[in-house]
ROVOLO-405022 format. One record per atom (N, C-alpha, C): residue number from 1; residue in three letters; atom name; y, x negated, z negated. Coordinates in steps of 0.2 Angstrom, whole numbers. Last residue first. Layout:
[pt NUM, ala, CA, [Y, X, Z]];
...
END
This chain:
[pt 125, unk, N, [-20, 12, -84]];
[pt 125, unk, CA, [-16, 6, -86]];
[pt 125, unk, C, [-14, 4, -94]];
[pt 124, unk, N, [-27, 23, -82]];
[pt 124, unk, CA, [-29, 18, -84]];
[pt 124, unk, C, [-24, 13, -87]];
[pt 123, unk, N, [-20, 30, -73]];
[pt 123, unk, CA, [-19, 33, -78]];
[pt 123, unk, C, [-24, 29, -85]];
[pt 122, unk, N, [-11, 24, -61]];
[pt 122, unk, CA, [-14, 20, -65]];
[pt 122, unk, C, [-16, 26, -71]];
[pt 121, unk, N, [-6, 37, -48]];
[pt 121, unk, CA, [-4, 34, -54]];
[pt 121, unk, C, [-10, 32, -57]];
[pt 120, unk, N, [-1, 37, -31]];
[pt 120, unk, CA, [-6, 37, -35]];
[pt 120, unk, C, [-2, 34, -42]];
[pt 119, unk, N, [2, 48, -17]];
[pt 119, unk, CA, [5, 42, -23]];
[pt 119, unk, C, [1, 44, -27]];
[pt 118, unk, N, [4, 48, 1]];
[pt 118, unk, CA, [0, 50, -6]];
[pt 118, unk, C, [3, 45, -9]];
[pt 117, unk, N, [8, 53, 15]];
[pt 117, unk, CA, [11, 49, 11]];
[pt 117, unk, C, [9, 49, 4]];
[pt 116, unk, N, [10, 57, 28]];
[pt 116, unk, CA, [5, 54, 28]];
[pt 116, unk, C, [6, 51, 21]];
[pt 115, unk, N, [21, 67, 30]];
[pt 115, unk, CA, [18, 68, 28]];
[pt 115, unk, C, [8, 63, 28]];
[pt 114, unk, N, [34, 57, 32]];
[pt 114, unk, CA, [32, 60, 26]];
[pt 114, unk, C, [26, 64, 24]];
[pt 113, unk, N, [31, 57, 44]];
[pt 113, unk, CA, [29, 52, 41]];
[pt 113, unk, C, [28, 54, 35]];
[pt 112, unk, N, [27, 64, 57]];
[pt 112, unk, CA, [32, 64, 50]];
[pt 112, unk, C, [28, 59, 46]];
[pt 111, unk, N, [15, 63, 65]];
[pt 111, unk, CA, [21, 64, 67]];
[pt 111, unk, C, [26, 63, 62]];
[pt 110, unk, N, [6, 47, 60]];
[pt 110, unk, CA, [8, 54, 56]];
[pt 110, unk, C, [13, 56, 62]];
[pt 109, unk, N, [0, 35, 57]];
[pt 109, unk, CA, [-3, 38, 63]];
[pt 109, unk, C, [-3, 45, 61]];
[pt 108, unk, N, [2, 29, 44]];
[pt 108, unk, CA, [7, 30, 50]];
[pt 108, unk, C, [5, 32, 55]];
[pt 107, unk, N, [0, 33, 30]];
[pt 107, unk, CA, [-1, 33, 35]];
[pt 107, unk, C, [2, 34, 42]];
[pt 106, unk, N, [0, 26, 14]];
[pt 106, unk, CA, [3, 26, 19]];
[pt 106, unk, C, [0, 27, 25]];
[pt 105, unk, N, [-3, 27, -3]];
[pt 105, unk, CA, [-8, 28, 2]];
[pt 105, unk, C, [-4, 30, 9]];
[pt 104, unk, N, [2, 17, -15]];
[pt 104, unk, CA, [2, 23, -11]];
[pt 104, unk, C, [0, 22, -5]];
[pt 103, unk, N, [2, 17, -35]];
[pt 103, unk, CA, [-1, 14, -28]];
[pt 103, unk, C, [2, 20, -24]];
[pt 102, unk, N, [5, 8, -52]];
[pt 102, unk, CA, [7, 14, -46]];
[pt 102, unk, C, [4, 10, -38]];
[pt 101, unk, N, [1, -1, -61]];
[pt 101, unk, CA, [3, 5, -63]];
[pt 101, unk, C, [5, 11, -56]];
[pt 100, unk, N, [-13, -12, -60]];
[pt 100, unk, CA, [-5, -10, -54]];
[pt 100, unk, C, [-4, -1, -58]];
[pt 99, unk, N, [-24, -17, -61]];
[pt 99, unk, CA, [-21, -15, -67]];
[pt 99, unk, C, [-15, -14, -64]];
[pt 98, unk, N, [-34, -21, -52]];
[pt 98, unk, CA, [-28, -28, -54]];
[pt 98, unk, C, [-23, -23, -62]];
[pt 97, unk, N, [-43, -12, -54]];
[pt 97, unk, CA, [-46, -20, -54]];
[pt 97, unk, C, [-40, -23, -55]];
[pt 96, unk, N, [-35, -2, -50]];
[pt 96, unk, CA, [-39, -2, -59]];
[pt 96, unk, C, [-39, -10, -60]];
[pt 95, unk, N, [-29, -3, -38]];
[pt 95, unk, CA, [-26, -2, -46]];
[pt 95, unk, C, [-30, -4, -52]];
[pt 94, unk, N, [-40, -3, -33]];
[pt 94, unk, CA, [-38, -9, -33]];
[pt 94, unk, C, [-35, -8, -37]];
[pt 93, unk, N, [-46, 11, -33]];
[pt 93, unk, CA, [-49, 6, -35]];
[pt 93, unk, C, [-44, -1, -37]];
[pt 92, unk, N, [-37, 20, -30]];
[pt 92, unk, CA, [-38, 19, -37]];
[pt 92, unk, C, [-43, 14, -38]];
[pt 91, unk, N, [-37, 14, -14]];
[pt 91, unk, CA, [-32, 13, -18]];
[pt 91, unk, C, [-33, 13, -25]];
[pt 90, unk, N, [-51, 20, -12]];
[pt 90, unk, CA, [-51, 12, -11]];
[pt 90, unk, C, [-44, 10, -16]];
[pt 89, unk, N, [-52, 33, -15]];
[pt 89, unk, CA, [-56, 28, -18]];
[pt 89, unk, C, [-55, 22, -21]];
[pt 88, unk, N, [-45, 36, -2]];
[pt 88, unk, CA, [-43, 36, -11]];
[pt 88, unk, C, [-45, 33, -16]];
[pt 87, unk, N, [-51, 33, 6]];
[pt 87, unk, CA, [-45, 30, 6]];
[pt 87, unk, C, [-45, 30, -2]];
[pt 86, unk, N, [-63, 41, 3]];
[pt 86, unk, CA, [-64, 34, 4]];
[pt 86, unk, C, [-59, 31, 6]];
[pt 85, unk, N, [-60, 54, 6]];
[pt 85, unk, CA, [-59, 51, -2]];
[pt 85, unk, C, [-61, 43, -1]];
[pt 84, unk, N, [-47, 51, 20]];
[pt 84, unk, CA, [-54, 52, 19]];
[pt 84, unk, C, [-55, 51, 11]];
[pt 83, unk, N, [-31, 55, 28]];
[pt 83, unk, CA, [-35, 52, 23]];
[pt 83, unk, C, [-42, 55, 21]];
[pt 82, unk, N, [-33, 59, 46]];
[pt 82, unk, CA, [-32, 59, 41]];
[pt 82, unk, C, [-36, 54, 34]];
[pt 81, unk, N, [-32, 47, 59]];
[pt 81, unk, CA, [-30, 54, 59]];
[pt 81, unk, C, [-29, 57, 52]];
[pt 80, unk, N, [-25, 31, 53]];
[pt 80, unk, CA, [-30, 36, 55]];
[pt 80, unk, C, [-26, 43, 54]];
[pt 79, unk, N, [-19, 20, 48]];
[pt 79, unk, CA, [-16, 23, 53]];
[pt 79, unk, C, [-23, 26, 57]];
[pt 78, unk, N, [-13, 13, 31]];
[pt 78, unk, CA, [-17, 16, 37]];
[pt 78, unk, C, [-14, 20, 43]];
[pt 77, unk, N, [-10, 2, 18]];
[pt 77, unk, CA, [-8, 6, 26]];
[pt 77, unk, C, [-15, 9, 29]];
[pt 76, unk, N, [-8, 1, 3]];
[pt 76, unk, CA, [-11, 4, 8]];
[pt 76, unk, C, [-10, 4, 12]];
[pt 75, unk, N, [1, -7, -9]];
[pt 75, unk, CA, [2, -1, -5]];
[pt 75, unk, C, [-2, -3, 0]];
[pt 74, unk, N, [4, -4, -27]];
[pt 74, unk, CA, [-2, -6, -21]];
[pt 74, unk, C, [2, -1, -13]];
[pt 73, unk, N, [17, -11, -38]];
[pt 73, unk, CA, [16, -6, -35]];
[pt 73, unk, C, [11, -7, -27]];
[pt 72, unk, N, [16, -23, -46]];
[pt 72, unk, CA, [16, -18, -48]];
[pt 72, unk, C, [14, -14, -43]];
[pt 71, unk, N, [24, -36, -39]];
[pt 71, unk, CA, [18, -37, -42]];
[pt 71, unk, C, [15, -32, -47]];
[pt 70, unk, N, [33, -30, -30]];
[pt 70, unk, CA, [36, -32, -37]];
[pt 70, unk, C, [30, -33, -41]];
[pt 69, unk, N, [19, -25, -20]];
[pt 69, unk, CA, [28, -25, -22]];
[pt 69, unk, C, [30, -26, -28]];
[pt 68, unk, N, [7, -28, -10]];
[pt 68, unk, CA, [12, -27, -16]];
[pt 68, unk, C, [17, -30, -17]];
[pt 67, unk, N, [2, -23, 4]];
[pt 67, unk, CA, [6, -27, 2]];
[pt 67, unk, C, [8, -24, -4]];
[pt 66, unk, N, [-14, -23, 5]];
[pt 66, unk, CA, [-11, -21, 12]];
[pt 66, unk, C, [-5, -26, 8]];
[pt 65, unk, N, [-27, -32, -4]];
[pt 65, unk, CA, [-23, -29, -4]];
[pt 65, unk, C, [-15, -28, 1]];
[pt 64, unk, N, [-43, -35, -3]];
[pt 64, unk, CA, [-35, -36, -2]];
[pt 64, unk, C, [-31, -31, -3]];
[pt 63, unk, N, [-57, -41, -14]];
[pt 63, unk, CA, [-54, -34, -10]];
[pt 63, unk, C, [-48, -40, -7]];
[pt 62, unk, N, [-63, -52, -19]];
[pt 62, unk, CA, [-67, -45, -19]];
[pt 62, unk, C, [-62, -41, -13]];
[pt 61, unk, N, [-59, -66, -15]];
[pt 61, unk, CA, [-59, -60, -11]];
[pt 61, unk, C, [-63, -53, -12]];
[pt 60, unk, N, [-73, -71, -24]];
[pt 60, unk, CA, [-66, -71, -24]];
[pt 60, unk, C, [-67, -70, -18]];
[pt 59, unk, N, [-80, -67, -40]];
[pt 59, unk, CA, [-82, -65, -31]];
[pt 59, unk, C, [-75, -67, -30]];
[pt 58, unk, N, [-90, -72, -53]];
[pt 58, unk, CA, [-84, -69, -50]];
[pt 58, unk, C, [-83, -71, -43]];
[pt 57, unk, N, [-105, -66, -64]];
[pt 57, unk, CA, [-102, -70, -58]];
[pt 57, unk, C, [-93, -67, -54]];
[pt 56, unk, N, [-108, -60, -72]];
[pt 56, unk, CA, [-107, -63, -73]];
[pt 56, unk, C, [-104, -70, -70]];
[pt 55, unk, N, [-105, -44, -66]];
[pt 55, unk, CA, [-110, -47, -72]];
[pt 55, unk, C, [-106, -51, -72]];
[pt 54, unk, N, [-93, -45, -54]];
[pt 54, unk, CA, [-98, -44, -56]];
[pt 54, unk, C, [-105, -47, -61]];
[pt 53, unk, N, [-76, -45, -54]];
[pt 53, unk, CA, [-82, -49, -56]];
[pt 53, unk, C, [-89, -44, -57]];
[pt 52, unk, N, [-66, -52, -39]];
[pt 52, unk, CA, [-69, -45, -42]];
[pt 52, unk, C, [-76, -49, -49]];
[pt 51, unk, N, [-49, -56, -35]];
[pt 51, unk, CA, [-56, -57, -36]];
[pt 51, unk, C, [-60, -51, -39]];
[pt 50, unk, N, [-39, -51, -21]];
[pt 50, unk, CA, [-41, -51, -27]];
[pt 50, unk, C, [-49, -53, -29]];
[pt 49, unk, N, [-27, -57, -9]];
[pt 49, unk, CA, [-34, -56, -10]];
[pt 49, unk, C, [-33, -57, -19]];
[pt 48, unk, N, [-15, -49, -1]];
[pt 48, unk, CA, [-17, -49, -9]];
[pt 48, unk, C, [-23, -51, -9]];
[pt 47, unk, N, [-8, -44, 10]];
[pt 47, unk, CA, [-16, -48, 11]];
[pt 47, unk, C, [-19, -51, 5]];
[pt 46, unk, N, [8, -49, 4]];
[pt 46, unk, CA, [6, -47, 8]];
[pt 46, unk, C, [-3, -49, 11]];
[pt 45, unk, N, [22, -47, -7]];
[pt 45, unk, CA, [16, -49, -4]];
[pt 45, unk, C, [10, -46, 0]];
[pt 44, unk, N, [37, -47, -13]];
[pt 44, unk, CA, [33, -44, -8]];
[pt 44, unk, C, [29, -46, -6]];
[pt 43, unk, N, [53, -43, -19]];
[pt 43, unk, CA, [47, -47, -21]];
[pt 43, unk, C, [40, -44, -19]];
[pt 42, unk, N, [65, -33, -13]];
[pt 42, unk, CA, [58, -35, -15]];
[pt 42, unk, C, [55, -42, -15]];
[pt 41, unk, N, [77, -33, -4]];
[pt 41, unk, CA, [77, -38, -10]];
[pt 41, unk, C, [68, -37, -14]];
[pt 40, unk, N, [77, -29, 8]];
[pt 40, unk, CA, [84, -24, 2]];
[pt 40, unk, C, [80, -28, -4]];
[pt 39, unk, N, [70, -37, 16]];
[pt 39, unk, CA, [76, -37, 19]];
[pt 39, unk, C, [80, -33, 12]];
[pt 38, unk, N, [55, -35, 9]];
[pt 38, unk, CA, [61, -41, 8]];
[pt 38, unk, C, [68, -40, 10]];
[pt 37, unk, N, [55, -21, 17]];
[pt 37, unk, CA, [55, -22, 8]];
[pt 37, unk, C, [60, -28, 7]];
[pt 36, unk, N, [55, -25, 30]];
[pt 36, unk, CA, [60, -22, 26]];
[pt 36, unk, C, [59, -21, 21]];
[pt 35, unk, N, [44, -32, 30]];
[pt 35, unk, CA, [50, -36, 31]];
[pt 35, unk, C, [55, -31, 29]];
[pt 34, unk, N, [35, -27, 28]];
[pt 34, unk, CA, [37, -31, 22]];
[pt 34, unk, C, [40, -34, 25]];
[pt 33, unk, N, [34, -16, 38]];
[pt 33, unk, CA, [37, -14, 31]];
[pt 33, unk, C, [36, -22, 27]];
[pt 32, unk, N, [28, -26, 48]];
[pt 32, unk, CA, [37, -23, 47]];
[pt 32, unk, C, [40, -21, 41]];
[pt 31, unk, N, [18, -28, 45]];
[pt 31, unk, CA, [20, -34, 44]];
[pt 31, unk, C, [28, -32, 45]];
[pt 30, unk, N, [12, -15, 44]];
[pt 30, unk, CA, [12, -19, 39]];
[pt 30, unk, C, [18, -26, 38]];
[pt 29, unk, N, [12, -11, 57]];
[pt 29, unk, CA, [17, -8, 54]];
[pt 29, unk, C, [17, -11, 48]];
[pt 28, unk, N, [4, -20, 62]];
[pt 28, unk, CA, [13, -21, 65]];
[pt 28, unk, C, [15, -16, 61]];
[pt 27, unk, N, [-10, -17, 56]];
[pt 27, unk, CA, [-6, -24, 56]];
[pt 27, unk, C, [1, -21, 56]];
[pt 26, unk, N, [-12, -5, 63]];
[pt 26, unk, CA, [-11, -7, 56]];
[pt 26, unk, C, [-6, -12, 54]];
[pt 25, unk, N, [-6, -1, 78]];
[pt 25, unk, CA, [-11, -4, 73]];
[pt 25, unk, C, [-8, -6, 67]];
[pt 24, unk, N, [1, 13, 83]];
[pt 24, unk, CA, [0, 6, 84]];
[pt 24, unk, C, [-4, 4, 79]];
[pt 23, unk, N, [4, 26, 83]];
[pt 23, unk, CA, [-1, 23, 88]];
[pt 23, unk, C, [-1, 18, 90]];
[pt 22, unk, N, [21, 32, 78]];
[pt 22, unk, CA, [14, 33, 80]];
[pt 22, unk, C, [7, 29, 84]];
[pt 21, unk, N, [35, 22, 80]];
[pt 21, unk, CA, [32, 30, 80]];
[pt 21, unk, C, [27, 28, 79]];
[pt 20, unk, N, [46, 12, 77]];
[pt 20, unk, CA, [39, 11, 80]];
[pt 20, unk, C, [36, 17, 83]];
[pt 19, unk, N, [58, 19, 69]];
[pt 19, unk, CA, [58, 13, 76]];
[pt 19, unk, C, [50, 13, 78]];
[pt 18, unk, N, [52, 28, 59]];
[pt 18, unk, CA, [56, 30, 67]];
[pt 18, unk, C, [57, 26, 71]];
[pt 17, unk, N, [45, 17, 55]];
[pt 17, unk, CA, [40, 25, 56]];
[pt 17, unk, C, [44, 27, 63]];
[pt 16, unk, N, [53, 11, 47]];
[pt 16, unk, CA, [47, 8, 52]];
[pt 16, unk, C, [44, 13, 56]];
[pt 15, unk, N, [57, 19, 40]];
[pt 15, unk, CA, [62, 17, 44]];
[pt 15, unk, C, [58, 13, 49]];
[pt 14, unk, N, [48, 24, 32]];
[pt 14, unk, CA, [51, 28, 34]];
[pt 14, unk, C, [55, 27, 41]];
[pt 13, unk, N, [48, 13, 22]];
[pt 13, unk, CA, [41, 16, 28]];
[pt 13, unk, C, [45, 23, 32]];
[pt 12, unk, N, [58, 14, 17]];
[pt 12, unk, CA, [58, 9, 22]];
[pt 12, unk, C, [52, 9, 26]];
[pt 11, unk, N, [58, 26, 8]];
[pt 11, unk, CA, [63, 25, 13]];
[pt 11, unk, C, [63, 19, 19]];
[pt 10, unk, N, [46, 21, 2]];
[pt 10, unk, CA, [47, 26, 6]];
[pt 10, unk, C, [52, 28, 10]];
[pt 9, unk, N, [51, 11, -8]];
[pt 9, unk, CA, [46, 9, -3]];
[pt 9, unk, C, [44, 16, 3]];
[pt 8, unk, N, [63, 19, -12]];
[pt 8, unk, CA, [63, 14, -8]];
[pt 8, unk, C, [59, 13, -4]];
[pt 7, unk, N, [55, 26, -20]];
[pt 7, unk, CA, [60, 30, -17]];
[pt 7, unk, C, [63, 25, -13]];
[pt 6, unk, N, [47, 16, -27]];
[pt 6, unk, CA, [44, 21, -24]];
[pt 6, unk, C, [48, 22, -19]];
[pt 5, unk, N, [59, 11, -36]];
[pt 5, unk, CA, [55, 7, -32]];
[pt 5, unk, C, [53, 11, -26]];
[pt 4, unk, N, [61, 23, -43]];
[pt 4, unk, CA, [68, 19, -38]];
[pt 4, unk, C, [63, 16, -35]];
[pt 3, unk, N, [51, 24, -53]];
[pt 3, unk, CA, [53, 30, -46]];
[pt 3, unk, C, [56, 29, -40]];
[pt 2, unk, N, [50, 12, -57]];
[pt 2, unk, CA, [46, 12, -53]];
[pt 2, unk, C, [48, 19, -50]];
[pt 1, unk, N, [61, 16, -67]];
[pt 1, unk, CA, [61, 10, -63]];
[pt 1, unk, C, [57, 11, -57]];
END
């Protein structure tokens, strides 16, 4: 079920990739891939703010999240020259904190798209 999902959410970063190209901001590709997710039927959200707790206190907006899909799968955008572990970091982080069985690390400041394209698995979950 989530490979289908995946094999989607790639085909439609995909599709933003060759109408836009390269070197536009985060936002515009954000807000295009969840209109293609929505447009083949996702359940799509977008700026996920999550709480985080620390000790004893809970923080609201610990983080956000770019867009989740089917309230499962994290996805990331970026639009830098390459991923840093401090991308990595960041997506196995929200995974853990929301418990999301699958994440991906999208970056569209790629010539091919497919190559900006990391999948991450919940090995926590």
């Amino acid at each position: 079920m989530y490979n289908k999902i995946s094999e989607n959410i790639i085909g439609a970063a995909i599709e933003v990739h060759k109408a836009l190209g390269p070197g536009l901001l985060e936002s515009a590709y954000q807000e295009c891939l969840f209109h293609e997710l929505k447009a083949i039927g996702y359940a799509v959200q977008k700026e996920v703010s999550r709480p985080i707790t620390y000790k004893d206190l809970e923080l609201n907006h610990g983080y956000r999240i770019d867009l989740l899909v089917e309230n499962k799968i994290v996805l990331e955008l970026k639009t830098v020259e390459k991923f840093t572990d401090v991308h990595t970091a960041q997506i196995l982080t929200y995974m853990k904190l929301g418990n999301f069985p699958l994440g991906s690390l999208i970056n569209f400041h790629t010539k091919l798209l497919k190559n900006g394209i990391k999948r991450f698995i919940n090995t926590n979950e």
